[in-house]
C-alpha positions in Angstrom: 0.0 0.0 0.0 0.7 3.7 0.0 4.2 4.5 -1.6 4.4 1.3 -3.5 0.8 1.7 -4.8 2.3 4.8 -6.5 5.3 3.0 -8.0 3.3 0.2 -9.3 1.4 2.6 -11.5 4.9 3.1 -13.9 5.0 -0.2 -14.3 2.2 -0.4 -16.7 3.7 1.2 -19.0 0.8 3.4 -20.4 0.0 7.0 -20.8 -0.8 7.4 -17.2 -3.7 10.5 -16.6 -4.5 11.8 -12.8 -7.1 14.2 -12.2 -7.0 16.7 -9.5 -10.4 17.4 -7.3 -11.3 19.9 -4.9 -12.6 17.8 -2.2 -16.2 19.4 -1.2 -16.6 20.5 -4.6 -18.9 21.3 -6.4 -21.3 19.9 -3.8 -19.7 18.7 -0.6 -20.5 14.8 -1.1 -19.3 15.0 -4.6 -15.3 13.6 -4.2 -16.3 10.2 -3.5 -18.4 9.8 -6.5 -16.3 11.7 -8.6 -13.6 9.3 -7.9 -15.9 6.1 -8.7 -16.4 7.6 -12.2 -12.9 8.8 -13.0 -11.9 5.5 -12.2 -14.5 3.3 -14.1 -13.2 5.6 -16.9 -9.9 4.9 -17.1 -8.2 7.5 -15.1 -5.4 5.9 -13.2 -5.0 7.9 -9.9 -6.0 11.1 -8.4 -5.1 14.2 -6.8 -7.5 15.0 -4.1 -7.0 18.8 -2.9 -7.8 19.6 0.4 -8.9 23.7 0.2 -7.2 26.1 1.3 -7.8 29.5 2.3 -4.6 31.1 1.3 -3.2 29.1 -1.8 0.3 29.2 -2.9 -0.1 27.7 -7.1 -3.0 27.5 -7.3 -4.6 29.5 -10.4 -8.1 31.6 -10.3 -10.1 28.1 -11.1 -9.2 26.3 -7.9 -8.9 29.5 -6.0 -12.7 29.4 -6.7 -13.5 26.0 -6.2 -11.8 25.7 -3.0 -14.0 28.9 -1.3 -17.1 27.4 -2.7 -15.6 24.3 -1.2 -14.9 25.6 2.1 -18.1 27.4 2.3 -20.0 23.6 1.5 -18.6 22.8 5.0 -15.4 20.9 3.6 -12.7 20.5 6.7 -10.1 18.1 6.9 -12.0 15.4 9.4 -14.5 15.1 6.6 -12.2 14.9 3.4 -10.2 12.0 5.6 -13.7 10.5 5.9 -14.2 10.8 1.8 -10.8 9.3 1.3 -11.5 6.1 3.4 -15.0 6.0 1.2 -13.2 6.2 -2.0 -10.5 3.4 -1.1 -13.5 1.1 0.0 -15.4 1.6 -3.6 -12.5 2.0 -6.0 -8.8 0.9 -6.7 -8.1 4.1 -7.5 -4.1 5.5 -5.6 -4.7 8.7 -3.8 -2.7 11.4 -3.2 -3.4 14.1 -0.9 -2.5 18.2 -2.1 -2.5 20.4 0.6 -0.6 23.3 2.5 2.1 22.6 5.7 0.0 24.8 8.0 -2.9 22.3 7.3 -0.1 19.4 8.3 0.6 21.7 11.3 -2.5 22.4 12.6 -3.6 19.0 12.7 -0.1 17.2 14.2 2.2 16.2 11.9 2.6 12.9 13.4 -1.8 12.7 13.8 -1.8 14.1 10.1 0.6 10.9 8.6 -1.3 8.8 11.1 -4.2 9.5 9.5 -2.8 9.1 5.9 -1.7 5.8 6.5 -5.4 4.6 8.6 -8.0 6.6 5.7 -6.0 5.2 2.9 -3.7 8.5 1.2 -0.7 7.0 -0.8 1.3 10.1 -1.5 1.3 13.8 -0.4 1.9 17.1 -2.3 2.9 19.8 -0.1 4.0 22.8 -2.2 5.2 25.2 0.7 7.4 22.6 2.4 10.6 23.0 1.0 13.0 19.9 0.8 15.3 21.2 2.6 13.3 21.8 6.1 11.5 18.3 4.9 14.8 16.8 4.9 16.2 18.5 7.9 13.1 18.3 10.2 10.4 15.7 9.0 12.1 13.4 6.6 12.4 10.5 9.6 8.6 11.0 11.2 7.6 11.0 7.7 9.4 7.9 6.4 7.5 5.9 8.7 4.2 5.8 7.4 5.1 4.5 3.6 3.7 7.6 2.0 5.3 8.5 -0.8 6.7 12.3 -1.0 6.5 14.1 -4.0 8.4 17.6 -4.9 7.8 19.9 -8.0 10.6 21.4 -10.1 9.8 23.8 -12.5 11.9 25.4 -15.6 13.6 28.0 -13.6 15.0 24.8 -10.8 18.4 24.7 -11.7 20.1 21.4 -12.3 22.0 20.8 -8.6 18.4 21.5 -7.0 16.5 18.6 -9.4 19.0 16.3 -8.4 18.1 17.3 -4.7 14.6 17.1 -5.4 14.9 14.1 -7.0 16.9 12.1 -4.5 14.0 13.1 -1.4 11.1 12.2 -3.9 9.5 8.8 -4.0 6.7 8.0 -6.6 7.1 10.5 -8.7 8.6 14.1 -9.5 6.2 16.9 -10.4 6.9 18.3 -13.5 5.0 21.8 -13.5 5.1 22.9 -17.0 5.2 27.1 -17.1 6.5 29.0 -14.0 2.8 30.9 -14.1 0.2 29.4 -11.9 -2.0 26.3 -12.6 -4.4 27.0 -15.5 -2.2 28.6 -18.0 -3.8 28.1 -21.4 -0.6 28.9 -23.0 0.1 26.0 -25.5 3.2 23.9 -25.3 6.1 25.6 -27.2 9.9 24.4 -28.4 11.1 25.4 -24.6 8.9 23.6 -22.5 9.2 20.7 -24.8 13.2 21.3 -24.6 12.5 21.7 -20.3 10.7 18.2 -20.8 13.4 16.6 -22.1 16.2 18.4 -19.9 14.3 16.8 -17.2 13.6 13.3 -18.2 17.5 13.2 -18.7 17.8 14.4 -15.3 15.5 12.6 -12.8 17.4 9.5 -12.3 15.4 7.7 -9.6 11.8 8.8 -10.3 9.6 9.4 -13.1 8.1 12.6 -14.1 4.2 13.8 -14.1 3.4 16.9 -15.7 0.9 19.2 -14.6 -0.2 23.1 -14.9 -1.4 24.0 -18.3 -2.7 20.6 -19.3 -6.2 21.6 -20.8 -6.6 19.2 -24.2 -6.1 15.6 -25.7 -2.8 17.3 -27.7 -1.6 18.4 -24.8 -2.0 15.3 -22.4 -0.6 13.2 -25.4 2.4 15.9 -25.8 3.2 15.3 -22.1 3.5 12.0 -22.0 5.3 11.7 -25.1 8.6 13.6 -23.4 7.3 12.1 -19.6 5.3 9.7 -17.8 1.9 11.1 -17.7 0.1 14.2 -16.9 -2.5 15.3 -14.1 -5.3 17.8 -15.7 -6.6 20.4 -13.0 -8.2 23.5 -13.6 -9.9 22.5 -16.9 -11.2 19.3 -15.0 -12.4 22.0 -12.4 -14.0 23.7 -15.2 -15.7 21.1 -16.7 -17.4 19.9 -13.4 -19.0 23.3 -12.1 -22.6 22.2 -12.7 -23.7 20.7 -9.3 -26.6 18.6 -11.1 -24.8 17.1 -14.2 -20.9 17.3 -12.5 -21.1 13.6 -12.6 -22.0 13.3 -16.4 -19.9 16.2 -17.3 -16.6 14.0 -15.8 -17.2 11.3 -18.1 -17.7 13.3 -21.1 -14.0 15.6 -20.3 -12.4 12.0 -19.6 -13.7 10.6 -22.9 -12.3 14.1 -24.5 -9.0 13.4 -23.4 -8.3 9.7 -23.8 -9.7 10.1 -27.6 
């Protein structure tokens, strides 16, 4: 379970697609069931965001989502509670995204133990920096088999990647523009020169690529220089309706996977 979970994925050898959700959004029972159809549709792990009042990367898409969110009644008892629902139902790796002052708040050691008891397989923590993770947390962390993912971006320079690279397990995140998530920019000759710098570079994981991913082309693009891609904001997008969120996932899945 937990960190291996994650590394069996690349051992499929497919295009491998993750989905991020805002947990109590658009209603505030919608992650579980949003999970059970991303999963009977081929999607081959998820990203579930706890909200967050003050977000770090987080574009204007999720910004909103996580307010409505947080205004739903989402807290992080009840997202723990949607996560054990979703590994009863589904086969479907989860990794939680979040902020450290969430981790702090909670207990760091309650917050891992928690993890490990509701089912999480990996966390995302964008504002703990590898250094103070290494330094501080690296040993209380280690011992709950979660697997610990960083993100480089295209202005981390090389002796940082390895760093980054060597303290990740499951997977490095690849973010694809240095702008926040939901760029529509498309992909141009740098990034897919920045993909291919880093696939030369990360030596003991594999890379995802997300920010920016909005289209089939672009999905397809990303795994073509990497090893798959997790879609955010335009998934957001796509599942605003509270009455047909459901339908609507399918349908941007089907989109994708064309």
């Amino acid at each position: 379970m937990g960190k291996q979970k994650i590394e069996n994925l690349f051992k499929q050898n497919k295009n491998l697609l993750s989905l991020y959700i805002t947990a109590g959004y658009p209603v505030l029972d919608a992650m579980p069931e949003l999970a059970r159809t991303v999963y009977e549709n081929g999607v081959d792990f998820i990203e579930a965001g706890m909200p967050y009042s003050d977000p770090l990367a987080d574009g204007e898409t999720i910004q909103k989502s996580s307010e409505q969110a947080l205004k739903n009644g989402m807290n992080l008892a009840l997202y723990f509670d949607q996560v054990k629902e979703i590994k009863n139902n589904t086969g479907l790796p989860v990794i939680f995204m979040g902020y450290f002052n969430q981790v702090l708040q909670y207990g760091p050691r309650k917050f891992l133990e928690t993890c490990q008891e509701k089912g999480i397989d990996a966390l995302i923590i964008p504002d703990l920096p590898p250094e103070i993770y290494e330094k501080e947390y690296q040993n209380l962390f280690e011992k709950y088999d979660l697997a610990m993912i960083f993100l480089v971006s295209p202005t981390t320079p090389a002796d940082r990647i390895k760093e980054i690279d060597r303290l990740s397990s499951g997977f490095v995140y690849v973010v694809s523009t240095s702008s926040t998530t939901g760029n529509k920019a498309l992909f141009g000759e740098a990034q897919t020169e920045y993909f291919k710098r880093i696939k030369k570079e990360l030596k003991k994981n594999p890379g995802i690529v997300g920010f920016g991913i909005n289209n089939a082309e672009k999905f397809m693009m990303a795994n073509k220089f990497l090893d798959g891609a997790i879609i955010g904001s335009a998934f957001i997008k796509s599942i605003s309706n509270p009455v047909t969120y459901l339908e609507d996932a399918k349908n941007f899945i089907k989109e994708i996977l064309k």
